[in-house]
C-alpha positions as CSV (number, residue, x, y, z in Angstrom):
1,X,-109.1,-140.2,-119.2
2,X,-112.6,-142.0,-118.9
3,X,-116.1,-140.3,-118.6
4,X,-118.7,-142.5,-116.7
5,X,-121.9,-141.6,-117.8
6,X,-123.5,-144.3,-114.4
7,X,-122.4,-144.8,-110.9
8,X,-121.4,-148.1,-111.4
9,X,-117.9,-149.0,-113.2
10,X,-119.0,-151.4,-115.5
11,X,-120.9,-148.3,-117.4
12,X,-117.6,-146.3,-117.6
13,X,-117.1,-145.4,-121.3
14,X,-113.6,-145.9,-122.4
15,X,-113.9,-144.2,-126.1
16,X,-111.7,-141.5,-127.4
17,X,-111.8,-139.6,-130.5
18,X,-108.9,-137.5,-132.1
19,X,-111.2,-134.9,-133.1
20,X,-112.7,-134.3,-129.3
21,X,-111.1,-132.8,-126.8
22,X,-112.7,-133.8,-123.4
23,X,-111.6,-130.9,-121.5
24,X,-112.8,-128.5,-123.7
25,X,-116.5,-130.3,-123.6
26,X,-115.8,-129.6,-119.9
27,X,-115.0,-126.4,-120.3
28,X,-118.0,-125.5,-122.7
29,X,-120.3,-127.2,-120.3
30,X,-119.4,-125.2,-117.4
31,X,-119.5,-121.9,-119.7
32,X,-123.2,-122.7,-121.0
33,X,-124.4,-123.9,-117.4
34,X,-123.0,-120.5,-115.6
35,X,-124.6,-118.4,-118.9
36,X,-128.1,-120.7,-119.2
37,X,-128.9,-123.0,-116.4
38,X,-128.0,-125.9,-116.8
39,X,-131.9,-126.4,-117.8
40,X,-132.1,-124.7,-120.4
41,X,-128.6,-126.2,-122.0
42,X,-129.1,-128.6,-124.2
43,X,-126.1,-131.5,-125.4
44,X,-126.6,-129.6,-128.7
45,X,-125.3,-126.4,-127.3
46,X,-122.6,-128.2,-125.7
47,X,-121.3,-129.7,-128.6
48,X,-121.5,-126.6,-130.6
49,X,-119.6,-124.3,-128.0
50,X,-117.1,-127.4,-127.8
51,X,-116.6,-127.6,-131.6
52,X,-117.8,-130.8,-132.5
53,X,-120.8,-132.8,-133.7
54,X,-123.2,-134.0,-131.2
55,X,-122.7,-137.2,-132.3
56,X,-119.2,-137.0,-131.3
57,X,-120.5,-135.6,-127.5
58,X,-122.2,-138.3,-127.1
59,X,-119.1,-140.6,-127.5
60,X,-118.6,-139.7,-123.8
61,X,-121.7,-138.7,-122.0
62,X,-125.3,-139.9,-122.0
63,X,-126.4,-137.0,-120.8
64,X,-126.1,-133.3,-119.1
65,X,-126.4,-135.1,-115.5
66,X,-123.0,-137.4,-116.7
67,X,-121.3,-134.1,-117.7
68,X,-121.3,-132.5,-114.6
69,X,-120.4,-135.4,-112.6
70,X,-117.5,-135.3,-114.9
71,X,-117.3,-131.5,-114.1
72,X,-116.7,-132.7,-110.5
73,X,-114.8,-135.2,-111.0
74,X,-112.1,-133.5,-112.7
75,X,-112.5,-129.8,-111.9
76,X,-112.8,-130.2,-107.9
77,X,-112.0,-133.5,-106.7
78,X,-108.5,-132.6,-107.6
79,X,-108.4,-129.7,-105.4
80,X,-110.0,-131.7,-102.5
81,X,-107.4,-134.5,-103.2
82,X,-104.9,-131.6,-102.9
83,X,-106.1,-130.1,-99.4
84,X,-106.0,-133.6,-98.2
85,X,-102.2,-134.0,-98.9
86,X,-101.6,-130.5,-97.4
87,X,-103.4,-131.6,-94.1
88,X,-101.3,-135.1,-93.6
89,X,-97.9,-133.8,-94.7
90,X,-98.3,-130.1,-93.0
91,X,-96.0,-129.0,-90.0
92,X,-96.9,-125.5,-89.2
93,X,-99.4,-124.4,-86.8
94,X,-102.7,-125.4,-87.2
95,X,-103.7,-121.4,-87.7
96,X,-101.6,-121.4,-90.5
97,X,-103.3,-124.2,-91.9
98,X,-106.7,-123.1,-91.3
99,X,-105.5,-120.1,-93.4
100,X,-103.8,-122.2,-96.6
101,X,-106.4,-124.5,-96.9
102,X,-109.4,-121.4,-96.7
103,X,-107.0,-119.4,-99.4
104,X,-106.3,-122.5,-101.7
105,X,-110.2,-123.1,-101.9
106,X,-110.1,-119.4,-102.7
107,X,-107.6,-118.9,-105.2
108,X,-108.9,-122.9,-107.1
109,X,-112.4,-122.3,-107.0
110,X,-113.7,-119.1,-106.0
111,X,-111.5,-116.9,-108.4
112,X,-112.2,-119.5,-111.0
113,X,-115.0,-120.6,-113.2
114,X,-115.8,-123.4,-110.7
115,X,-117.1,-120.4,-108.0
116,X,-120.5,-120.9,-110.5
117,X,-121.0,-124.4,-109.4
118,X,-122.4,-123.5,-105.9
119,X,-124.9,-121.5,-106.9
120,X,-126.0,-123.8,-109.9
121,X,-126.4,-126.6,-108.0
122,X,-128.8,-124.4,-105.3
123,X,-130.7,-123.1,-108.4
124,X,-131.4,-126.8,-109.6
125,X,-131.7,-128.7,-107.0
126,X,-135.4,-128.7,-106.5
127,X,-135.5,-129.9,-110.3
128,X,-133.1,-132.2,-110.1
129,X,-132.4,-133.5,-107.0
130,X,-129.9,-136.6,-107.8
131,X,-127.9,-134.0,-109.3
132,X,-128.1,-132.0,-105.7
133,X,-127.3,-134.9,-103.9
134,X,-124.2,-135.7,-106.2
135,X,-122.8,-132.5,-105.2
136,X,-123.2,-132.7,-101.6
137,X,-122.0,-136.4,-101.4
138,X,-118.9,-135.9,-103.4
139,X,-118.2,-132.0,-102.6
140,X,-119.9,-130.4,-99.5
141,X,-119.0,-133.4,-97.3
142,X,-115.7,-134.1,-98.2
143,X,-115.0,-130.4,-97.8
144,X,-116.8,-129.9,-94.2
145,X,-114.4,-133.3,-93.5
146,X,-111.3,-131.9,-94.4
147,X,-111.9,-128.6,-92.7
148,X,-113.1,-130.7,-89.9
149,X,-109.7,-132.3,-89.5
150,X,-107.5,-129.1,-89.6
151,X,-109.6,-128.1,-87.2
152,X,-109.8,-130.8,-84.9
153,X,-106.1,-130.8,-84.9
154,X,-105.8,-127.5,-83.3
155,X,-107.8,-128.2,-80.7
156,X,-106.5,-131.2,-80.0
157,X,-102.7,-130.1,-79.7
158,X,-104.1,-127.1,-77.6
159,X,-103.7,-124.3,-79.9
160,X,-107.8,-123.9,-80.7
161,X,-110.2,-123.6,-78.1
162,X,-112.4,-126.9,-78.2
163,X,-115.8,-126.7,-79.9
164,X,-117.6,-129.2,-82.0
165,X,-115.5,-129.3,-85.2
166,X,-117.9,-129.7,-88.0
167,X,-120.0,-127.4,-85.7
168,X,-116.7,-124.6,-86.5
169,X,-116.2,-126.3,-90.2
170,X,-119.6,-125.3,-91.3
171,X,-119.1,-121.8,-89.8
172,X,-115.6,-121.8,-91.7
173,X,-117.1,-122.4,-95.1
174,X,-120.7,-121.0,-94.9
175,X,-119.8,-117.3,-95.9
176,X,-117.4,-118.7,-98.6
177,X,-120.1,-120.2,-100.2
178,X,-122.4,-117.7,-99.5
179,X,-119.8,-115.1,-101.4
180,X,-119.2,-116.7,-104.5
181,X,-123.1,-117.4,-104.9
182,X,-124.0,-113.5,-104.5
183,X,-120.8,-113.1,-107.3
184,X,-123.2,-115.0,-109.6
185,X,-126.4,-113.7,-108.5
186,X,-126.5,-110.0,-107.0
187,X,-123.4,-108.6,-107.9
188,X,-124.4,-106.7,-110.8
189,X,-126.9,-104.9,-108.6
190,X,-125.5,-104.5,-105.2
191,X,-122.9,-102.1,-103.8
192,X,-119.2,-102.5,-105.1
193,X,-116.7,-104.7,-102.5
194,X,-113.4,-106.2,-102.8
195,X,-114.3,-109.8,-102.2
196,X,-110.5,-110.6,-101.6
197,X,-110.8,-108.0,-98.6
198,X,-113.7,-110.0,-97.3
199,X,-112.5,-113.3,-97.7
200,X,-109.1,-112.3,-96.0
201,X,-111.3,-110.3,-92.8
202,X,-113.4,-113.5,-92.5
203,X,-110.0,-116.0,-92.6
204,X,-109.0,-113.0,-89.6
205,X,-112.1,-113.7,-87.8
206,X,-111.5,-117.5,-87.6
207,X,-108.9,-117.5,-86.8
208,X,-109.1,-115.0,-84.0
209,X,-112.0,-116.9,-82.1
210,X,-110.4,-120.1,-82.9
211,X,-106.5,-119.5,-81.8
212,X,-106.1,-119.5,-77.4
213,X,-105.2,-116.5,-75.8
214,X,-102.2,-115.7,-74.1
């Protein structure tokens, strides 16, 4: 596996130690980012949660910035990678697609750890705003694309009325967002909800003003 700590290849670390495990610096990151800030973390804490030296952390990453675009790079760009395959090799209606791909970005990131991200990245992105744009490049996007797509392929085998995709894609995705932010921000305070039930009454709204009538 190989950690670049720069955009450019050439910088691309290709060091491995027996005694790290780079998953579980992953891991630990994402844990002190979602408890801290990812401000307040320091490599130090990192290495600690992880179990090893800091010496040893820095084997693979220059910084906290090269961290998280390792974060993304091997925490979500999988599960874009994955919703891309579903879109080209799927032969259902496009409703039914709509509804796997909104359910797989569900169940892969806003049941997980990863549903944090979103909300870290708004809470930093005035302080660090190549880290904001990282995110949005390589994440928001390449999401809005892909949802873009399934759409676009309902309307244009008839089954979706016609509106501007991205238009619908950024409708589709908005409250998703929204949701797993207030899960790591207001929760605690606000009124209890079954966010499953809310997810699923959105994906039935969608769906609903998306699919022809009869």
């Amino acid at each position: 596996m190989v950690f670049c700590s720069h955009k450019s290849a050439t910088a691309c670390r290709w060091k491995r130690r027996k005694e790290a495990r780079p998953e579980e610096i992953l891991d630990a990151a994402l844990a002190l980012f979602t408890e801290k800030g990812f401000s307040a973390t320091r490599m130090v804490d990192v290495a600690k949660k992880a179990g090893i030296s800091k010496g040893t952390l820095y084997l693979y990453f220059d910084n906290k910035e090269a961290i998280f675009r390792s974060v993304i790079q091997e925490k979500i760009t999988p599960q874009l990678s994955r919703v891309e395959d579903l879109i080209e090799h799927f032969e259902g209606s496009s409703a039914e697609l709509l509804q796997q791909i909104i359910q797989h970005w569900w169940n892969s990131i806003g049941q997980t750890e990863l549903s944090a991200i979103p909300k870290l990245v708004v809470s930093e992105a005035g302080n660090f705003p190549e880290f904001a744009e990282f995110f949005v490049n390589n994440v928001v996007k390449r999401a809005r694309k892909l949802m873009a797509s399934a759409i676009s392929r309902g309307m244009a085998s008839g089954e979706f009325n016609v509106y501007e995709p991205e238009t619908v894609a950024r409708l589709v995705i908005s409250p998703l967002v929204q949701m797993v932010i207030w899960m790591h921000s207001l929760q605690p305070y606000d009124d209890a909800m079954n966010v499953d039930d809310v997810v699923n009454l959105h994906v039935e709204f969608i769906i609903n003003g998306l699919v022809k009538k009869q």
